[in-house]
C-alpha positions in Angstrom: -60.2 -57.1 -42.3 -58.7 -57.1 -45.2 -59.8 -53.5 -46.5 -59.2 -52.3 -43.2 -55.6 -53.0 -43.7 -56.0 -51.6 -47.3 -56.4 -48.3 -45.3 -54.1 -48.6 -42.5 -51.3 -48.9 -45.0 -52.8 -46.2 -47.0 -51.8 -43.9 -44.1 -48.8 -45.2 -44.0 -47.2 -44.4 -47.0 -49.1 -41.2 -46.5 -46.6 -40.5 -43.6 -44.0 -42.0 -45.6 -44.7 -39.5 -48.3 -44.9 -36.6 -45.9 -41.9 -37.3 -44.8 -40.0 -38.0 -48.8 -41.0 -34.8 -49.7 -39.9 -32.5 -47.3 -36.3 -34.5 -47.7 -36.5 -34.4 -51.7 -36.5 -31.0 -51.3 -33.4 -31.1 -49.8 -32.0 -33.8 -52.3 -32.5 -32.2 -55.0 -30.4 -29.1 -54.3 -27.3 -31.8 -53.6 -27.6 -33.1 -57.2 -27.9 -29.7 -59.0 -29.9 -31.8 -62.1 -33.1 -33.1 -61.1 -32.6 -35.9 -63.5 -29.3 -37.6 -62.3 -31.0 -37.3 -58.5 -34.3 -39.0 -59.4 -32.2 -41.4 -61.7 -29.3 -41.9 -58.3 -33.1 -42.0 -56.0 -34.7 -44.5 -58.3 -32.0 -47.0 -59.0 -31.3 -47.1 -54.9 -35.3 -47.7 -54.7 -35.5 -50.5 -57.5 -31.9 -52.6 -55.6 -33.8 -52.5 -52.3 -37.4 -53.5 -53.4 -35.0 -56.2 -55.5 -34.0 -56.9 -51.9 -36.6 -57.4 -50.5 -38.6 -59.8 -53.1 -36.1 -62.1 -53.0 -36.2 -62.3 -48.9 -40.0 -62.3 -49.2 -39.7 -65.1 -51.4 -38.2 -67.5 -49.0 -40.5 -66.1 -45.8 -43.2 -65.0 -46.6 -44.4 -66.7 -50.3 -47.8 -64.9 -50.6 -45.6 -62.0 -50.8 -43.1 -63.3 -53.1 -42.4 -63.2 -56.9 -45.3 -64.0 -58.9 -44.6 -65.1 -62.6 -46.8 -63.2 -64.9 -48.8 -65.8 -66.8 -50.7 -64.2 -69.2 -49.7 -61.2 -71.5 -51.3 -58.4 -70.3 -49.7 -59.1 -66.8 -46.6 -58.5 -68.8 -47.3 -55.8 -70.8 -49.2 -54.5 -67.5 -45.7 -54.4 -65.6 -43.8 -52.8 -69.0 -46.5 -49.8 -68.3 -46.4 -49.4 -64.5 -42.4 -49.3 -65.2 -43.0 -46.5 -68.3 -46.0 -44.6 -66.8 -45.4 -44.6 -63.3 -41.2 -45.9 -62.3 -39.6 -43.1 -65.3 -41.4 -40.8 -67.6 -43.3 -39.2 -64.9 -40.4 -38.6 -62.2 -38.2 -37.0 -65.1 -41.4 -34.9 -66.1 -42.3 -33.8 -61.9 -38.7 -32.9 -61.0 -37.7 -30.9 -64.4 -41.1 -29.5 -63.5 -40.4 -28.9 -59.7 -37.2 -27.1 -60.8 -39.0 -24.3 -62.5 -42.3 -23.7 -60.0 -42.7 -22.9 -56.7 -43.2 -26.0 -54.5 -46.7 -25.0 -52.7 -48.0 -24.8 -56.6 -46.2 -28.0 -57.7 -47.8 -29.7 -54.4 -51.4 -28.6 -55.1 -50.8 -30.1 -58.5 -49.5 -33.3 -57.8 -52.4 -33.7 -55.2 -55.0 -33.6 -57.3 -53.8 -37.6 -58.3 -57.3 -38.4 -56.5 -59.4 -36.3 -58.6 -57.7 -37.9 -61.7 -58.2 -41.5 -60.1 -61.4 -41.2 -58.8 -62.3 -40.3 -62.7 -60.8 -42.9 -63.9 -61.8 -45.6 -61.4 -65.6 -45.3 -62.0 -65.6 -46.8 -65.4 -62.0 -48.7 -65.5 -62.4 -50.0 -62.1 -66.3 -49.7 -61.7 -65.3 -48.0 -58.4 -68.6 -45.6 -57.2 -68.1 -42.5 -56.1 -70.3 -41.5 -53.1 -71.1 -38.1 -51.7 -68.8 -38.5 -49.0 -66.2 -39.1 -51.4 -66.8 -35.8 -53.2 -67.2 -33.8 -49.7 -63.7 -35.4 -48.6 -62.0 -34.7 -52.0 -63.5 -31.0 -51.6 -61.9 -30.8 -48.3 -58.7 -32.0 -49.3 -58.4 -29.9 -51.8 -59.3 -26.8 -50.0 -57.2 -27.5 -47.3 -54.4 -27.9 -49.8 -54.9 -24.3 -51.1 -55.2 -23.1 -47.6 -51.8 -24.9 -46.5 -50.1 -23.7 -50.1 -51.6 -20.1 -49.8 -53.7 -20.1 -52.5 -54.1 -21.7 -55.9 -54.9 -17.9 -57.1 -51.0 -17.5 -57.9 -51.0 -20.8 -60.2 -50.2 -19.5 -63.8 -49.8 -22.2 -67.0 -46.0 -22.3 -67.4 -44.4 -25.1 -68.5 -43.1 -26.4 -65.1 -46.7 -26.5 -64.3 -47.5 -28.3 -67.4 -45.0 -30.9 -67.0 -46.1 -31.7 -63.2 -49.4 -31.9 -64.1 -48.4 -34.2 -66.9 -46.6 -36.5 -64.4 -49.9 -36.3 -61.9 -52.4 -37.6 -65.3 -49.4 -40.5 -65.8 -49.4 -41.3 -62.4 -53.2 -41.4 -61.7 -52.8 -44.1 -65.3 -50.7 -46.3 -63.4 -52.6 -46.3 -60.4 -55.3 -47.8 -62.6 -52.7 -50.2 -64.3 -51.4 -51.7 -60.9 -54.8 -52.0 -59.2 -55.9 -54.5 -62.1 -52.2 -55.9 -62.1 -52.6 -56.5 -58.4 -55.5 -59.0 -58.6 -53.2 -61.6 -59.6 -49.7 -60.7 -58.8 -48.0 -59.6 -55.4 -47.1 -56.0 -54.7 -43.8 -56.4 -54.4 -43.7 -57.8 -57.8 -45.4 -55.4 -59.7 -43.3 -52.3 -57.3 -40.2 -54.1 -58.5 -41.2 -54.3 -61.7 -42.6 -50.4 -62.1 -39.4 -49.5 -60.6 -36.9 -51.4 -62.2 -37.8 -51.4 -65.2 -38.1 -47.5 -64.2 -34.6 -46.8 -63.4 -33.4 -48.6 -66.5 -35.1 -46.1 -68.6 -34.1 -43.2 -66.5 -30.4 -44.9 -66.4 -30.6 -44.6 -70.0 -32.3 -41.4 -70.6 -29.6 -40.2 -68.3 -26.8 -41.4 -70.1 -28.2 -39.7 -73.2 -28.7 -36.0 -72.2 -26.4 -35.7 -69.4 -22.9 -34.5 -69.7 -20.1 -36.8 -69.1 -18.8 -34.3 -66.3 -21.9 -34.0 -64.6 -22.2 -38.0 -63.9 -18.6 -37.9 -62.8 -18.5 -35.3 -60.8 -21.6 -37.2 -58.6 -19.2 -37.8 -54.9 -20.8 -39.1 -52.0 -22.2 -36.5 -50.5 -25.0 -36.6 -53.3 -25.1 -40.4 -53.6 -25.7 -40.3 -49.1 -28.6 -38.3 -50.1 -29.4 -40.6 -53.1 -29.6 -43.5 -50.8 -31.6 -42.0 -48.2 -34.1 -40.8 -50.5 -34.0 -43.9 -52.1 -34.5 -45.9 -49.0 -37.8 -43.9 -48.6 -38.9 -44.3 -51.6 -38.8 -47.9 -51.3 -40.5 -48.1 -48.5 -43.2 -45.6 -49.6 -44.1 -47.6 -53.1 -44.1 -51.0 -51.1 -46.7 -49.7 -48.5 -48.3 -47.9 -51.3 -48.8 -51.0 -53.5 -49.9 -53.0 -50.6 -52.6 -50.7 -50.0 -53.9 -50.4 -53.4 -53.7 -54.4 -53.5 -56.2 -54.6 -50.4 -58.8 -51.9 -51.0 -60.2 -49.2 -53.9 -58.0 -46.7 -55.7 -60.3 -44.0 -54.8 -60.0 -44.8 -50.9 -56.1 -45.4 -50.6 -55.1 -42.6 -53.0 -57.9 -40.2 -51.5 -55.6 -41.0 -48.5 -52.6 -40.3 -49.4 -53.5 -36.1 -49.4 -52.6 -36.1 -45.1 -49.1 -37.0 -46.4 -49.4 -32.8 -46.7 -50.1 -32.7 -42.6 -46.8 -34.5 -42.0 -45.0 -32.1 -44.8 -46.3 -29.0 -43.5 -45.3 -29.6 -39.9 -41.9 -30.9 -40.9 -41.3 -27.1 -42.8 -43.0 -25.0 -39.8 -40.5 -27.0 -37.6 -37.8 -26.2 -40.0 -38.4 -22.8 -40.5 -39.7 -19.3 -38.2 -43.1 -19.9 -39.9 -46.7 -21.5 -38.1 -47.9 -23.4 -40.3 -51.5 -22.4 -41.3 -53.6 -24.4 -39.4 -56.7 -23.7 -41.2 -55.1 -26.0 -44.1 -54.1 -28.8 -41.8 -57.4 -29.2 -40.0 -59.4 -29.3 -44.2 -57.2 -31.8 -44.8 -57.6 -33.5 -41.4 -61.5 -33.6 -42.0 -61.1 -34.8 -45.7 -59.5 -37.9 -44.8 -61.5 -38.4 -41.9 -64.6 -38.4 -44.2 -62.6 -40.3 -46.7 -62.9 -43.3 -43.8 -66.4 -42.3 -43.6 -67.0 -42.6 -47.3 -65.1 -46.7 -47.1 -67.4 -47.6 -44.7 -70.7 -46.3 -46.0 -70.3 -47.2 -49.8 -73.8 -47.6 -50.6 -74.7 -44.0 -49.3 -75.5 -41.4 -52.1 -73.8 -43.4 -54.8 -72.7 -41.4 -58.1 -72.2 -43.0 -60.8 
């Protein structure tokens, strides 16, 4: 029961994350730096998952604020704010800024690859044959739905996005081991407050006075409602990751390219290519398959 809800809220964020990137798009272009937007989008994020630990706290104490006891829960939620909450969101949208989005989106989608490498012998997480035929699906469906990975060439906006993806399939690591002993909405809060502090900072440090003060509220609407998503996306997405494998819940994730995809053909004079939509439609119906039958065709 359990893992079941592991995955049910594995396809949640999935729409969640559908949905955040199709509007970060739009964000981004509001802000005109892709720093001070991820900085505005983060620090909104960090206040309401702030928010809502303290009211879980009171209802709901399972949920609550759990005190790191031992070190490396402490040192474990100073990584999952450096690695996952700030370095890597600086790195993705200075990368997003200089790529085209299809090629940014193949590359940020190939977190499960990186995980599922890492998860064998950090997590001792086995990969089975189904996982490797949904992954293959995914992917393929990904280059379908982004036209082809054949126009991908090394740049440095590719570089950096790929960068954040290897840092963000690290703290997916991190946070499944934090998450044995501390609640999710602790460690979210933690990866992304102690996130925005940094990108506060690191804002503060390259950013030209002007810029800052030129930020009115059209941006910060867009701030907020970006924000607000994002919140709810690294709640749901901790959840899951505290109820079932890495592999499983960030192998399901990639759909969050089904809701993306039909959000832009409705959007714009353009079907969407359905060929794409239905790979990825298979791959996470075989990654479903692959949670239930663990023990077939193992691979170490």
């Amino acid at each position: 029961m359990r893992t079941r809800l592991g995955y049910t809220l594995a396809l949640a964020a999935a729409v969640i994350s559908g949905f955040a990137v199709y509007t970060n798009s739009y964000g981004v272009r509001a802000f005109g730096s892709p720093t001070v937007y991820t900085t505005a989008k983060n620090l909104v994020a960090a206040v309401v998952l702030a928010a809502a630990l303290a009211v879980a706290g009171r209802r709901l104490p399972r949920e609550g604020f759990t005190r790191p006891r031992r070190p490396a829960q402490w040192a474990g939620l100073a990584a999952v704010a450096v690695v996952g909450g700030s370095v890597p969101f600086i790195l993705f949208f200075e990368g997003l800024a200089r790529v085209a989005s299809p090629d940014a989106a193949f590359i940020q989608k190939t977190l499960v690859i990186w995980v599922a490498l890492l998860a064998v012998p950090l997590l001792r997480e086995r990969v089975s044959a189904w996982h490797v035929a949904a992954i293959a699906a995914l992917m393929l469906g990904l280059a379908f739905l982004g036209g082809g990975v054949g126009g991908i060439r090394p740049g440095s906006g590719e570089a950096m996005i790929l960068a954040a993806t290897l840092l963000w399939a690290v703290e997916t690591v991190i946070a499944r081991k934090l998450l044995t002993g501390l609640s999710a909405l602790t460690v979210a809060t933690a990866r992304m407050g102690g996130g925005a502090v940094i990108l506060v900072g690191y804002a503060l440090a390259t950013t030209p006075w002007s810029t800052l003060a030129a930020i009115g509220w059209h941006q910060w609407s867009w701030a907020i409602a970006t924000g607000l998503i994002l919140a709810a996306y690294v709640a749901t997405w901790y959840a899951a990751l505290a109820r079932a494998r890495a592999i499983d819940v960030t192998a399901l994730l990639v759909p969050a390219a089904l809701i993306t995809a039909l959000l832009q053909a409705g959007s714009k004079p353009l079907a969407p290519q359905w060929s794409g939509l239905l790979f990825v439609a298979a791959g996470g119906a075989l990654v479903l398959l692959a949670a239930r039958k663990p023990r077939l065709a193992d691979v170490p």
